[in-house]
N, C-alpha and C positions, 0 to 999 in steps of 0.2 A: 535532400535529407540524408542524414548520416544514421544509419544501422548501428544501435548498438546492442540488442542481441533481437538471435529469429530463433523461430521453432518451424521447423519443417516435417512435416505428416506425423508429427508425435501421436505418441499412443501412448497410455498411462495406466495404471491403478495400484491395488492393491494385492498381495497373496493372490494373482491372477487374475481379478476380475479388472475388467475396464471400464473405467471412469470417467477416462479421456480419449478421444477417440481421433487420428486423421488431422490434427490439429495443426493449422498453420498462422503464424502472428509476427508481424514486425514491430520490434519498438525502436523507433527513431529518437535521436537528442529533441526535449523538448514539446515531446509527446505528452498527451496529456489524458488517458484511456480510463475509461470507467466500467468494470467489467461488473454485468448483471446477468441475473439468471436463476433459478431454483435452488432451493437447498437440495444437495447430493447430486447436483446437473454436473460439478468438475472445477466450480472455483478456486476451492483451498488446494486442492490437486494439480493446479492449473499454476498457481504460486510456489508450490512444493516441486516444480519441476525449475522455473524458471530459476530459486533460489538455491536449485542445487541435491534440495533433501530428499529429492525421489529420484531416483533413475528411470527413465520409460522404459516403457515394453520394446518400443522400436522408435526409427524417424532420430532425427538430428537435433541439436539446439548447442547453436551455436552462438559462444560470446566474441561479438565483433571489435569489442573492446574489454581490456583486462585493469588497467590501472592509466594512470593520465597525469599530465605535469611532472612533478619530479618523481610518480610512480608508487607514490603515499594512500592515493585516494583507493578508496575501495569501488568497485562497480556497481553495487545493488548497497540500499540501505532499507532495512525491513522493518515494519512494525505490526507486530502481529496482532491475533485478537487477544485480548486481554481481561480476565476473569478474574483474577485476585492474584494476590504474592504474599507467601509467609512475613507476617510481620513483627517474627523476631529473628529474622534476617538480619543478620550485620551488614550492609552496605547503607552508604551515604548518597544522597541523589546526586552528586556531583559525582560520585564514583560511577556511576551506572551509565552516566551520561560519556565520561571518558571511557568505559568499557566499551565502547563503540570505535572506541582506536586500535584497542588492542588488536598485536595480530596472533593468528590462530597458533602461533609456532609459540608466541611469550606473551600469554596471555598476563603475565602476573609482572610484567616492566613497569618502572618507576616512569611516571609521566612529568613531563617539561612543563615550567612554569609558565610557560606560551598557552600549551594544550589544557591547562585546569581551567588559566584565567577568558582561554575561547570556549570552553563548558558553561561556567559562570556566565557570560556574555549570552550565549543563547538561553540558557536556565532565563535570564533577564527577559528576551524579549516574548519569552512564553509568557511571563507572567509570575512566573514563581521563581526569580532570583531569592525571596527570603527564605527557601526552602532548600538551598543547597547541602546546608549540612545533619539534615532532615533522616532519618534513618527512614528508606524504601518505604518499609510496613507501615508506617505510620499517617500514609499520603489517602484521600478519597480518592476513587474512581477515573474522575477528573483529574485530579492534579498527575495520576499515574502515567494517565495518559500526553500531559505533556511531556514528561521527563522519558516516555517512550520514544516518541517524537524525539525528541533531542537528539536522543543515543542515537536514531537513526542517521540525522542527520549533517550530525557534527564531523562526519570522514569528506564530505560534499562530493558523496557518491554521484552518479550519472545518473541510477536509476534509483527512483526511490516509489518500496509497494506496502501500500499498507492492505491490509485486510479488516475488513471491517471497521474504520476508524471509531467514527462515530456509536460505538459501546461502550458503556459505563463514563462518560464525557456528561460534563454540566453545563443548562444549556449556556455558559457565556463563552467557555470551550467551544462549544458546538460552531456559534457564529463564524468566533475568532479562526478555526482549525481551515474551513474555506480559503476566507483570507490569506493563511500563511502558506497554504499552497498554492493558489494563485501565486506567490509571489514568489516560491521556490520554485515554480515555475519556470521561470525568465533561467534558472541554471539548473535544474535536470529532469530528467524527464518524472511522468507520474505514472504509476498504474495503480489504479485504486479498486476495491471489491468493494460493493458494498448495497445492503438491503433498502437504501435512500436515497430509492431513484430518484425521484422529482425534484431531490435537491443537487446531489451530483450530476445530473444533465444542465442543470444552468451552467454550471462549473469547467466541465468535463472538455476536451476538441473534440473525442469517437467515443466509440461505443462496443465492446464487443461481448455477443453475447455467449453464454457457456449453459448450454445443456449436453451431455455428453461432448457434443462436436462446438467447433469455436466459427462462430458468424461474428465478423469483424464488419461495422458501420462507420464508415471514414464521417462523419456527423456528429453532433449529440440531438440532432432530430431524427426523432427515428418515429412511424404511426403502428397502429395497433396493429395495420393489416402486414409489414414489414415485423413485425414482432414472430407473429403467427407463422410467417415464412420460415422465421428463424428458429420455429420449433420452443421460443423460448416466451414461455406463459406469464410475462408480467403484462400489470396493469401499464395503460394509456398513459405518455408521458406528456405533460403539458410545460410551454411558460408562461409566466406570466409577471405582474408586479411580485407575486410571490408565488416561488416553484409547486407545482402540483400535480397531482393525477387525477385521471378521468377515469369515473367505473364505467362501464358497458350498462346500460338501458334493462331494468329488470322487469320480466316477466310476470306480472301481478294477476 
């Protein structure tokens, strides 16, 4: 397996308090990691370090790889959570989508008719090629969320994290967004966050969990009494014909 980035005894928060604690994680080419856990246990903090935008308290995080092939490609592609966008914003969905090349020094470069018509081309196999020249604000929930996706992943970073995918997604979205990562799969790794267990465990290679501290589950089976261990309070994760969970036996 090839390291491409670790976090060694991290320790994390905010304005001083700790969020994240002791925290140790590898992500290998081709990984495919579903991180669960409580609200405020160190998720988004846990992505905020990996992507750079927090600095920890202490502990190391190292990127084992910086750029790759001819040194174009970026290392992480992100897609955050996503709650609305001004929709008398001037940008075009293809714009948005190419603003995912940009690099941080020239943000405002003229792009190659290569790079519009590989925008277009993914725009296509989300689904919403006919919305390319679509102004941003104008798109539902769903559609936002492809053209997030996109932007992410049109650099064909190593590492691609989403948070939270599945918000504000339709469900034909919903099904389709599985599928396109399985299949993005096969070229870079995934870390996904997200509150759908039962469906990202069908999906998923491991599993790790974030309540303060990070319990990492080389599985996506993981039982309740291995949960419990983990300190981290979600329900029973089951498979089956269709992904589900188990409540615990109520007291009547």
């Amino acid at each position: 397996m090839t390291p491409i980035i670790e976090l060694k005894s991290v320790t994390a928060g905010y304005e001083g308090e700790i969020i994240l604690k002791n925290t140790n994680l590898i992500i290998n080419e081709n990984d495919f990691i579903g991180v669960i856990g409580p609200n405020g246990g160190g998720k988004t903090t846990l992505v905020r370090v990996i992507i750079g935008l927090l600095k920890p308290f202490s502990g190391e995080l190292i990127y084992h790889q910086k750029t790759y092939g001819n040194g174009d490609g970026k290392l992480i592609g992100y897609l955050p959570q996503i709650n609305k966008t001004d929709n008398k914003f001037p940008i075009s969905v293809v714009n948005v989508v190419l603003s995912g090349l940009a690099d941080r020094n020239n943000i405002f470069r003229r792009f190659k008719k290569a790079e519009i018509e590989k925008a277009r081309q993914i725009l296509e196999k989300m689904g919403i090629g006919h919305l390319s020249k679509k102004n941003i604000g104008e798109l539902s929930g769903g559609q936002l969320q492809r053209v997030f996706l996109a932007r992410a992943i049109i650099s064909e970073p190593k590492l691609l994290i989403l948070d939270e995918p599945n918000t504000f997604v339709d469900n034909k979205f919903e099904s389709d967004l599985y599928k396109t990562l399985k299949d993005l799969n096969d070229k870079m790794a995934i870390l996904m966050v997200s509150h759908d267990i039962g469906t990202i465990t069908y999906y998923v290679k491991t599993i790790a969990c974030v309540n303060r501290e990070l319990h990492y589950h080389p599985s996506n089976n993981i039982s309740q009494e291995q949960l419990a261990a983990y300190n981290c309070p979600i329900q029973i994760i089951a498979h089956g014909v269709i992904p589900h969970t188990i409540l615990k036996d109520h007291n009547h």
